[in-house]
C-alpha positions, 0 to 999 in steps of 0.5 A: 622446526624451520623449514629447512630447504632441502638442498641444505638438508645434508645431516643424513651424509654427515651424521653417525652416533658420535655426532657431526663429521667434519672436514676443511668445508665449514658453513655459515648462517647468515642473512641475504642483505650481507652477501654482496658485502661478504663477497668482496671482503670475506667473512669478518670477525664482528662482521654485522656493521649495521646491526652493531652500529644499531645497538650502540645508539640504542644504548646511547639513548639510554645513557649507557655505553657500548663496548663493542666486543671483536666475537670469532666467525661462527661455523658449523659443519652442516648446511643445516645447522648453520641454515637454523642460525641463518635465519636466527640473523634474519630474526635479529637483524629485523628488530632493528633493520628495514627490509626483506632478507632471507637466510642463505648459507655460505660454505667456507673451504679452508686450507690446511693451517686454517682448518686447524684453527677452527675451535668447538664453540663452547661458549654457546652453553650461556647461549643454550641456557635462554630460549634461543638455546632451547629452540636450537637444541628441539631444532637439533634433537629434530635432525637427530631424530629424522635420521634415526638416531637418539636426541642428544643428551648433554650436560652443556655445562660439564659436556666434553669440548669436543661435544660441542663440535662433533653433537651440537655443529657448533664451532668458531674460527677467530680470524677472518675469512677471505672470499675467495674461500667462500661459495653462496649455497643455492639450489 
C-alpha cells in the first residue's frame, strides 16, 4: 500500500458499508510540478501539457499519429483515494519528464450546479482490468480493511454506476475547474 500521509487519511470519517460519503468537496491527485500552474488557471480538462506534448512526439518517431482526446477532470471523494492516483501521475509523468515531484492533492469545493455535474467514473473498469487497476483495487480493498469493513466484492463490468462512486471513490467532472475552487491539501 502507499504510504499515505496521515493528514490525508480521511476514509475512517467518510467510509460506511455503502461505501464513500460524498459532498460538494472533491479531491484530485496529481503531481507537485503542476501546482503553480493549477493555481492560476484552475483544474483543466486533458490538463498535462508536457506529458501530452511527450506522447505525441514519441508516436511521431514511430510514424503513427496522435490524436489527442480532451479526457474529464478525474475526482475522488477522498484524500486518499485521489493521494493513490497523485502518485500514479508522478510515476507516469517520470517516464517521460526530468525532475523531483511529489504527489499532493487538491480539494476542489464546488458549487451547487456544479457538484451535480460530477458523474461515477465507470469508464475506469478498462483501467481496473490491467495492473494499474489491480494495484488500486489491493490499495482500495486496504482502506476497507483498516477500517473494519469488508474488501469490496465487484463485478466492475456489470457493477451498478453508482458503484463506482460510492465503492471504488471513482468520479469525474467534464468541464474545467477554476482556481478559485481550489485549495492544496498540506499538513
Amino acid at each position: 500500500m502507499a504510504n499515505t500521509p496521515t493528514f490525508l487519511k480521511d476514509a475512517k470519517d467518510l467510509l460506511s458499508e455503502q461505501g464513500f460519503a460524498a459532498s460538494n468537496v472533491w479531491y484530485h491527485g496529481t503531481s507537485s510540478a503542476l501546482i503553480d500552474s493549477i493555481k492560476q488557471q484552475g483544474l483543466k480538462r486533458s490538463g498535462d501539457k508536457v506529458l501530452k506534448e511527450a506522447a505525441k512526439k514519441t508516436m511521431a518517431t514511430i510514424g503513427n499519429d496522435y490524436s489527442e482526446s480532451v479526457e474529464p477532470v478525474f475526482l475522488s471523494q477522498s484524500k486518499e483515494l485521489a493521494f493513490y492516483w497523485a502518485e500514479q501521475t508522478v510515476r507516469n509523468r517520470s517516464v517521460r519528464i526530468e525532475g523531483k515531484e511529489e504527489p499532493v492533492v487538491v480539494a476542489a469545493t464546488l458549487p451547487e450546479d456544479t457538484n451535480a455535474k460530477v458523474k461515477p467514473d465507470v469508464g475506469a473498469a478498462s483501467l481496473l482490468l490491467l495492473k494499474e487497476g489491480e494495484e488500486f483495487m489491493a490499495y482500495l480493498a486496504e482502506i476497507y480493511q483498516e477500517n473494519g469493513f469488508d474488501v469490496p466484492n465487484i463485478d466492475l463490468m456489470r457493477a451498478d454506476r453508482l458503484a463506482y462512486l460510492n465503492v471504488l471513490g471513482m468520479a469525474y467532472l467534464n468541464e474545467d475547474i477554476s482556481p478559485l475552487n481550489l485549495t492544496l491539501i498540506s499538513s
